[in-house]
N, C-alpha and C positions, 0 to 999 in steps of 0.2 A: 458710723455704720461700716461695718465690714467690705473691703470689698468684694463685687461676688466672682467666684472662683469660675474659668473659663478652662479649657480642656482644646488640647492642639491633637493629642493621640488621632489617629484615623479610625473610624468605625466600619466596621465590614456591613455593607445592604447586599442581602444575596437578591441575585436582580435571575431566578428563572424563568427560563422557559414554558410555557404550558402543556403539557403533554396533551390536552383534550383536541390537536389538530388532527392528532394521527389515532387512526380507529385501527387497533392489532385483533385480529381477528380468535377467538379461543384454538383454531385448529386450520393450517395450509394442506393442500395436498401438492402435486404435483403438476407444473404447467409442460402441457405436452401437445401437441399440433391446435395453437390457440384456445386452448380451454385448461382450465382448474382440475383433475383428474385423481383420483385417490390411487394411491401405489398398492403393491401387492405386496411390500414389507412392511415392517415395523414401523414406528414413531419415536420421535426422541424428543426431546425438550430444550426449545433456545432459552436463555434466562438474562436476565438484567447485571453486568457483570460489576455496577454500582450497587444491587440492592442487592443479587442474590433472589430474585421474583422470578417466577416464571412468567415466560409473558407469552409463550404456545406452546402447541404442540404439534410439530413437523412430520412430513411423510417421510421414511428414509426408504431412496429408491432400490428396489434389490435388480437381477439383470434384466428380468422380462421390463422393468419398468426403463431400463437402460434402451435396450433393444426398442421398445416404442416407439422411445423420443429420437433416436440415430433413425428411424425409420419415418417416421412424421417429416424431420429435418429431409432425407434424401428425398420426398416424395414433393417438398414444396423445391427444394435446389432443382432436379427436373423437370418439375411442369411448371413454377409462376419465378420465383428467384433470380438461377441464374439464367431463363432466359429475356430478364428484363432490362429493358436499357436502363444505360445508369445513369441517365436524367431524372428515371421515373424511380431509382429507388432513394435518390438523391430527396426527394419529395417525405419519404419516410421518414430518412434520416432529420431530415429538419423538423418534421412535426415532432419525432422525438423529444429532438432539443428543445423546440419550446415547449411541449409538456414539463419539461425534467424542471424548465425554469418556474414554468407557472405553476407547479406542485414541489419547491422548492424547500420552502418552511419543512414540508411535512416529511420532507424525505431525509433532513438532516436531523429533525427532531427524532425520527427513526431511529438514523444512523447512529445518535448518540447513545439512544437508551438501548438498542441493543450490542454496538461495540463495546462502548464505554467511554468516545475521546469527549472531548469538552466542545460543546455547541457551536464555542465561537471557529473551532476548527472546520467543522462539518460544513455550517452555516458559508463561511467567509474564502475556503479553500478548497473543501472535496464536492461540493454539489456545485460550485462556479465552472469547475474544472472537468467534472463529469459534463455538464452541456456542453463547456468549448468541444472537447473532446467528437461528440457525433454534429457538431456547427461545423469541425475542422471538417472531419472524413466524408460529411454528404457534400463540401465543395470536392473533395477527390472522387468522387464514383461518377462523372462522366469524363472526368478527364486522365483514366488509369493509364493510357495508350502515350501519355507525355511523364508517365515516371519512372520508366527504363526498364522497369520490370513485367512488362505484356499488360495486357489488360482481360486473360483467361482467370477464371477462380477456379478452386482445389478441389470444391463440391461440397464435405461438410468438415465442418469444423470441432474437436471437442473441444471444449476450456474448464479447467480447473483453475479457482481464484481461492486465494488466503484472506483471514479475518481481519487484515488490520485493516485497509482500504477498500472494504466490501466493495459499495458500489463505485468508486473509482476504479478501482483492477476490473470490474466489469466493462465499464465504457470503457477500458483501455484495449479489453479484448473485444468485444462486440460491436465497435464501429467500424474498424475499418475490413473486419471480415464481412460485414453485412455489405459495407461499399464497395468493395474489392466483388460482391455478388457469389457469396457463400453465406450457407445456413449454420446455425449454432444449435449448441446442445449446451449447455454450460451447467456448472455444479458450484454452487457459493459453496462457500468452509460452512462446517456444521453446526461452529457458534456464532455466526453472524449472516443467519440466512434471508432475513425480514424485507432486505432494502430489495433483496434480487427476487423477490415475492409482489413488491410491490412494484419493480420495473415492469416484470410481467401487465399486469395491471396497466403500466403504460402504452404495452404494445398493442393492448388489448384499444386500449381509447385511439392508440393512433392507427386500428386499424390495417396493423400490419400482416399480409397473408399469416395463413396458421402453418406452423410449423418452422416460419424462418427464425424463431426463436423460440428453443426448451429452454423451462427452467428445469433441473433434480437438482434433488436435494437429499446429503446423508452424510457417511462419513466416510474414512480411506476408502473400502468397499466399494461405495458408490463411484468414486471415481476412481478407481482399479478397473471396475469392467468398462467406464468412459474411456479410457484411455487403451483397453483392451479391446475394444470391441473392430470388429475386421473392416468395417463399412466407415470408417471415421479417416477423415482423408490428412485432416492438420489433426495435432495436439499441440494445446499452447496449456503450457501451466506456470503460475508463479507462486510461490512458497520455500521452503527449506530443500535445503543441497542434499538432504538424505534422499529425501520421497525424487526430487528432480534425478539423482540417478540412479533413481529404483525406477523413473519413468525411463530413460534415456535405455538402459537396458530392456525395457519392458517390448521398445519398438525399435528396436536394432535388428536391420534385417527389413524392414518392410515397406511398404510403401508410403507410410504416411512421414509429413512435413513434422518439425517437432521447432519451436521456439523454450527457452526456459530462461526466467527471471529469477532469480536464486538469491541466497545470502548474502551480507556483507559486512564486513569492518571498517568502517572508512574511516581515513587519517583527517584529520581537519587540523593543518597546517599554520601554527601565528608565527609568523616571522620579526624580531623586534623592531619594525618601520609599519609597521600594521596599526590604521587608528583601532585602540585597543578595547575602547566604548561600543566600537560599531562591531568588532570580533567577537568582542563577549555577548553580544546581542548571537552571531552567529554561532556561537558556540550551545548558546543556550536551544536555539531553534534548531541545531544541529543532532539535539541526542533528548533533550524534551520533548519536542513537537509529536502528540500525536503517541504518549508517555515511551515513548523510544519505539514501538511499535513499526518501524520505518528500516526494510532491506537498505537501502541506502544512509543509514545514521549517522552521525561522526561520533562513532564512538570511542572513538583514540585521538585524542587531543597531543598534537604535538607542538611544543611551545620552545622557543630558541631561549638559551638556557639566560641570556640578562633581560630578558621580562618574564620569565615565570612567573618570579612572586608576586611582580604584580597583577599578573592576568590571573593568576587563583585568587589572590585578594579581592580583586574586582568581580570575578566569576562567584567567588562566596557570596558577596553584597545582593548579587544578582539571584541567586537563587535564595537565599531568605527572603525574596518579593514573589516569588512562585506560589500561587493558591492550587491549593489540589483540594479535590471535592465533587461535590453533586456535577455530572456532565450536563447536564440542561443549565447549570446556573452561568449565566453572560462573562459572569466576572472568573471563572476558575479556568486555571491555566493546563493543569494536570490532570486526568482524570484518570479512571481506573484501570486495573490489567485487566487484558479481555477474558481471562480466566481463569478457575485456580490452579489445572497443568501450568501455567504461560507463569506465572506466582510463583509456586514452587523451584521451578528453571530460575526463575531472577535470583531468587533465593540463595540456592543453592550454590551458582554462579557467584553470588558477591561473597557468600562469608567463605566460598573458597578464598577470593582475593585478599580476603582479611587474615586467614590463616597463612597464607603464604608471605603476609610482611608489611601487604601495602596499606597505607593510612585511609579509613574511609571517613567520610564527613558527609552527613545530610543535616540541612538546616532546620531548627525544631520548626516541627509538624504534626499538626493533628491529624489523625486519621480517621476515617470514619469507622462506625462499628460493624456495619455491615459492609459484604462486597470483596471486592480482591483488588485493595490498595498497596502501591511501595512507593516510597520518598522519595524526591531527586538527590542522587548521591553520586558523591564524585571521590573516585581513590587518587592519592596520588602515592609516588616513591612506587613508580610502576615499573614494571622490565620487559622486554620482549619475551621472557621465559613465561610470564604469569598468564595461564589462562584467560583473566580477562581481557589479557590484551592481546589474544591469539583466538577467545573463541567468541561467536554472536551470543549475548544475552539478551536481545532482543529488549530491553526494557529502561527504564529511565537511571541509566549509571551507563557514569561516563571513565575512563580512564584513563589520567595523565601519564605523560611523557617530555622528556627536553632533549633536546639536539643543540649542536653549537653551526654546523655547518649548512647548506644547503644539500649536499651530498650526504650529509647525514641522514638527513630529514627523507631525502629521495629513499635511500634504502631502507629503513623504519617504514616506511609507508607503503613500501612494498613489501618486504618480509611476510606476507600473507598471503593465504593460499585462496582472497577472496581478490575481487578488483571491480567493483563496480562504480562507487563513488569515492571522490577525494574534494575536498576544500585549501584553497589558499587563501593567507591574506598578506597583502603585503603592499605599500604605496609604487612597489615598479613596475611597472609593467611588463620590463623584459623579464624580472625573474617569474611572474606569471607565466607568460609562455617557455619560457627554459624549465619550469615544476610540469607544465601541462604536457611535454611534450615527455618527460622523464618517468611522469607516474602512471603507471600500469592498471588505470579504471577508466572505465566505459563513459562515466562523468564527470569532469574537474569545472568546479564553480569558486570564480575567484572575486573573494569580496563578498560572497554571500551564501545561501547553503540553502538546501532544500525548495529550492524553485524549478518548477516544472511549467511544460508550454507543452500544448498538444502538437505544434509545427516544431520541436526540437526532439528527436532519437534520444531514446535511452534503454541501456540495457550496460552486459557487462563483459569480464574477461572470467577463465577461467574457473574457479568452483563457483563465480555467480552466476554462470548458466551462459549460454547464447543467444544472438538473435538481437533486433529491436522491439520497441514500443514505441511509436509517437513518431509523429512526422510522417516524410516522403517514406523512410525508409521502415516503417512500420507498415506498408502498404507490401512488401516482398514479403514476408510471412503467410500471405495468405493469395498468393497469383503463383501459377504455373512459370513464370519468367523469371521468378524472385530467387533471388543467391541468401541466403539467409548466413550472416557473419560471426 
């Protein structure tokens, strides 16, 4: 009798998500002094950037609808907001957080179908980190008077937030301006508007006066006259270095506060003493996480030139284990570009780098047929002259480089006209602090990449913008006392 034949290959079980938690409603309007409100403009359409579905259709707010919510906002900042101690907004701020936890599921299952990142991202990193985030800031709003920066707020706030960490860039802006005891006006980006539809919703449950938080909703427009409007006392925006100094000149000259979280190219640094298992892990999470979508990415890999081959070799290994695919499904690593503008830039961007000499490699992958996918790809035989290694692509391609010296490495890593995030790896610790203290970004992470804590500052240096997020010092952006850096 034959014996019978056995199979070692691994079988793929796509393990998704259910979509049936989250009920997307056929059509949003606008949230304006605590209620759902229809705008006096147009409509546009968010869509599934994995299938290509429509999944609503959005109010896009024109000025009068601007003008409302800045007015809704300054009517609750002086009568109930700022004049509430900040024990009792402290009180909001926590029923927040625990709403955001115990509507959790549903808000990443959101998240994913209408970003595109992969579940397990949403699920395990952006909605944990969105509740720390107002856990962190309702312990600051009765104790602003111990954080150097007074304990007066500004009155109202506008925010403009980008598509890739919808509702995290939200809680990154809308806590500690609420604690700090200012009101919000805020405008999600146009294709990932769903999650800041359904915060609303939350504010709604927790009962928070009407007016201390607008949602609008649209596109540049909409927030051209948010950031124009004469009655707005902060702008905070995070997105691209273009629009940030198309804002920065827009309010030069006036009275209002301005923070900006901008671009980056981050260098992520292996030094040949570097355990190089645990690098490649960070290298991977450095410029995949999230399919590169991530201002602070490491998207310039620079590697000391007697372990390159082996950190591409091992870095190859590693990314033929990468699944890219359905975002609801548990097991996919990768998921889709939040758009097909955001698609075309990658695009565009890589097969310049391919014309200009450098080697590109992405591990075979299927693609799906619908949506707006690209493969993880890494160039190497990269120069400081090439584009990709001078300008953000924003998406899942990485760009090698080697250095022989430590001073090398410092100037390559700087040679950009960005500075927000940098990575080192290296088992010294003195060269850790001798690279942290040489490299010219806002955050050096050594040993690991892409970790963020609401109690730690982040923000950057020159074309990534100014100002903080997070922490003590994310609480001066939005108080009368506050030096913004």
């Amino acid at each position: 009798m034959a014996a019978k034949k056995t199979s070692t290959a691994f079988e793929y079980a796509p393990a998704p998500e259910s979509r049936a938690i989250v009920d997307i409603k056929p059509s949003y309007g606008l949230f304006v002094n605590g209620e759902f409100v229809d705008g006096h403009g147009k409509s546009f359409k968010t869509i599934s950037p994995s299938t290509e579905e429509v999944l609503a259709e959005i109010a896009e707010a024109d000025e009068a609808d601007v003008d409302n919510a800045v007015k809704a906002a300054r009517r609750a900042y002086t009568r109930v907001w700022g004049r509430m101690p900040g024990s009792e907004r402290a009180k909001y701020l926590f029923r927040i957080a625990r709403i955001i936890q115990e509507r959790g599921r549903e808000l990443a299952v959101l998240e994913s179908i209408d970003n595109g990142k992969p579940i397990k991202e949403t699920r395990d990193v952006d909605i944990p980190i969105v509740a720390a985030h107002f856990f962190y800031y309702a312990g600051w709003a009765d104790k602003l008077e111990y954080s150097g920066y007074g304990s007066t707020p500004l009155g109202v706030a506008g925010q403009v937030i980008p598509w890739n960490f919808p509702l995290l860039m939200l809680a990154w802006k809308i806590a500690p301006a609420l604690a700090c005891g200012n009101t919000v006006v805020l405008k999600p980006a146009e294709t990932t508007p769903l999650t800041a539809l359904l915060f609303a919703e939350i504010c709604q449950q927790a009962d928070l006066p009407p007016g201390v938080v607008n949602i609008i909703t649209g596109a540049g427009a909409t927030g051209q006259a948010l950031v124009g409007h004469p009655d707005v006392d902060k702008v905070a925006f995070t997105g691209s270095t273009a629009v940030g100094k198309a804002i920065a000149k827009a309010v030069a000259g006036s009275h209002k506060k301005v923070t900006l979280e901008l671009g980056g190219k981050a260098a992520n640094i292996v030094f040949d003493d570097a355990p190089l298992d645990q690098a490649v892990e960070g290298i991977v999470n450095g410029i995949f996480f999230n399919q590169g979508h991530v201002c602070c990415a490491g998207s310039r890999l620079l590697v000391q030139e007697s372990v390159a081959d082996d950190v591409l070799a091992r870095l190859k290994r590693r990314m033929a284990t990468l699944r890219v695919g359905d975002p609801l499904d548990k097991n996919t690593d990768i998921g889709a570009i939040n758009s097909a503008e955001q698609l075309a830039k990658i695009r565009e961007l890589s097969d310049i780098g391919e014309a200009e000499g450098a080697g590109r490699w992405s591990p075979p992958c299927e693609l799906p047929k619908h949506g707006f996918w690209f493969p993880p790809t890494v160039f190497t035989n990269v120069t400081q002259a090439h584009r990709i290694a001078r300008e953000e692509i924003f998406g899942p391609v990485l760009s090698v480089l080697t250095f022989r010296t430590p001073a090398e490495a410092v100037e390559k890593a700087n040679n950009t006209p960005y500075g927000l995030s940098a990575g080192v790896w290296t088992d010294k610790g003195s060269r850790i602090l001798h690279m942290a203290n040489k490299l010219r970004a806002g955050v050096v992470w050594a040993n690991t990449f892409n970790k963020f804590d609401p109690t730690s500052p982040f923000g950057g240096y020159k074309e990534s913008g100014y100002g903080r997020e997070g922490g003590r010092h994310g609480l001066a952006a939005y108080l009368k006392g506050g030096v913004e850096q």
